[in-house]
C-alpha positions as CSV (number, residue, x, y, z in Angstrom):
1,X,-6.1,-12.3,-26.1
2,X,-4.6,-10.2,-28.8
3,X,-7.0,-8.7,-30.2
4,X,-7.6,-7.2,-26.2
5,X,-3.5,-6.7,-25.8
6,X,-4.2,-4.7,-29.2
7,X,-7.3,-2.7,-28.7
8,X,-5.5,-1.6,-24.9
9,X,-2.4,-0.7,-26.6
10,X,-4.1,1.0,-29.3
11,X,-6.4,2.7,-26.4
12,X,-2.9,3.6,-24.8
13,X,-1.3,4.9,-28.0
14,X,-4.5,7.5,-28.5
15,X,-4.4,8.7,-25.1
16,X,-0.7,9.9,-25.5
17,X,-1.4,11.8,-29.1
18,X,-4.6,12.9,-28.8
19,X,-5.7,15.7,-26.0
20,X,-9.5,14.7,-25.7
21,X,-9.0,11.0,-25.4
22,X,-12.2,9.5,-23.7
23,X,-10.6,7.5,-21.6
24,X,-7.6,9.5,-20.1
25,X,-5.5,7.9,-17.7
26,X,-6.9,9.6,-14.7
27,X,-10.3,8.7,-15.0
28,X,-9.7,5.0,-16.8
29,X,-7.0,3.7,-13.8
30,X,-9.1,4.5,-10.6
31,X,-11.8,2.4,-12.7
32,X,-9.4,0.0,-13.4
33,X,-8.2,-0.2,-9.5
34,X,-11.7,-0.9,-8.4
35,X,-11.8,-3.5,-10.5
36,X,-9.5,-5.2,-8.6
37,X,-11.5,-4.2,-5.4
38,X,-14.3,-6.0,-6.3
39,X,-13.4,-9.7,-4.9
40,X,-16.4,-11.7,-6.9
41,X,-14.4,-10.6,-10.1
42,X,-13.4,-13.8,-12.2
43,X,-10.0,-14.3,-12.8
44,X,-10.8,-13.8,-16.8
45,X,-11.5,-10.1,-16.5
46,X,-8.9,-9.3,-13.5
47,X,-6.8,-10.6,-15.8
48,X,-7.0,-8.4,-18.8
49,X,-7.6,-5.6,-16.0
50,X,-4.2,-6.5,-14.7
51,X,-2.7,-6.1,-18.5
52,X,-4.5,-2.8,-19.1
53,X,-2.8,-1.4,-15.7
54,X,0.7,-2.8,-16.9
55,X,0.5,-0.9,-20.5
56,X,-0.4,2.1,-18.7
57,X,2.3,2.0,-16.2
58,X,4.8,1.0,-19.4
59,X,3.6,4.2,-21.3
60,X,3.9,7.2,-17.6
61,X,5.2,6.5,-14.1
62,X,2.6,9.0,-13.9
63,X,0.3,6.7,-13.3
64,X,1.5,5.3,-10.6
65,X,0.5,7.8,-8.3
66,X,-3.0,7.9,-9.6
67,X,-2.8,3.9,-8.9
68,X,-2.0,4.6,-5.6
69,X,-4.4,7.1,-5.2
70,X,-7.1,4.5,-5.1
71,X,-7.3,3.3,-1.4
72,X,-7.1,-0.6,-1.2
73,X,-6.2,-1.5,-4.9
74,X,-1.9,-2.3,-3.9
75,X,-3.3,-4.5,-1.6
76,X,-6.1,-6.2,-3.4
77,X,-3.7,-6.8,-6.3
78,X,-1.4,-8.2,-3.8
79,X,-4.1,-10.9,-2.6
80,X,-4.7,-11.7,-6.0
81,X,-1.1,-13.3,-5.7
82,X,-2.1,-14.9,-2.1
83,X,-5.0,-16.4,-4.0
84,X,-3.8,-17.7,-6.9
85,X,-5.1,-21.6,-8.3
86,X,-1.8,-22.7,-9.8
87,X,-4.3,-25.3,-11.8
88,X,-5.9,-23.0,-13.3
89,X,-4.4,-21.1,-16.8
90,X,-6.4,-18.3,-16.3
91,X,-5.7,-18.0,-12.9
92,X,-2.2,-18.4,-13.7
93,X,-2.2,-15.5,-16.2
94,X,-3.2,-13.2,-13.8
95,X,-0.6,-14.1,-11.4
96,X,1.9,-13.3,-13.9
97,X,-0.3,-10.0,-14.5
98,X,0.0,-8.9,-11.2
99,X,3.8,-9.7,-10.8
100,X,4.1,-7.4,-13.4
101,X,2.2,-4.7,-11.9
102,X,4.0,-5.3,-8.7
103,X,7.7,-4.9,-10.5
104,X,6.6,-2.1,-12.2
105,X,5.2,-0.9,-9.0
106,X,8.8,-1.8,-7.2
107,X,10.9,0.5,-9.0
108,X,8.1,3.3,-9.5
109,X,6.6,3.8,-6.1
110,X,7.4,5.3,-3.2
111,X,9.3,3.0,0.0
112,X,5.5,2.8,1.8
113,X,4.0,0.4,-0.7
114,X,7.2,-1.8,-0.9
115,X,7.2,-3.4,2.0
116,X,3.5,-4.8,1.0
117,X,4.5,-5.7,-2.3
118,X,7.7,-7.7,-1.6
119,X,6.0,-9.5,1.4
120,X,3.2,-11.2,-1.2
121,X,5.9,-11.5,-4.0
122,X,7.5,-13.4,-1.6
123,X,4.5,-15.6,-0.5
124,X,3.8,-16.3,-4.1
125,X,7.6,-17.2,-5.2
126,X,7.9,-19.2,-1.9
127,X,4.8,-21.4,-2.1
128,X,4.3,-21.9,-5.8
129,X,7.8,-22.2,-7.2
130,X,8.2,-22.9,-10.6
């Protein structure tokens, strides 16, 4: 995975320097929200979705809003967490993905979302403690 953590913070690193970036944060994070819509997705490539969300949140709270924007993606990334298989790696990686959205998400967005996000944070700490 780091040559994909590399080539997404490289991607994220362009699109702050250069103006006519390809993939600007307005058109790449709705594409990367329906991702996350899609419930056939494997775990693998929600995953590395989840990551590519999270640098882009690091890098503009900006984003948040366009994150938002997208009706259903809070909530599917929240069932992510609901549907986690604690057996599986990969499906563990996303879980810690998505917790990272979500705390990102808890100190960025407005009071609507948090509700939705602290009640499947807590579903996730409460039945697979660590």
């Amino acid at each position: 995975m780091d040559g994909i953590d590399g080539l997404l913070f490289f991607c994220l690193v362009i699109s702050k320097i250069i103006a006519c970036f390809s993939c600007p944060p307005r058109t790449f994070l709705p594409a990367l929200c329906r991702i996350f819509l899609d419930e056939n997705a494997p775990d693998n490539v929600l995953e590395v979705t989840a990551r590519a969300i999270t640098y882009y949140l690091d890098v503009s709270a900006e984003c948040t809003r366009r994150i938002v924007a997208v009706e259903g993606a809070v909530k599917a990334l929240c069932n992510r967490l609901v549907l986690v298989d604690m057996a599986s790696r990969t499906s563990k990686d996303l879980a810690e993905q998505c917790i990272k959205v979500s705390s990102i998400l808890f100190s960025l967005a407005c009071s609507i979302l948090i509700g939705t996000l602290f009640t499947s944070t807590l579903f996730f700490v409460y039945y697979y403690p660590f």
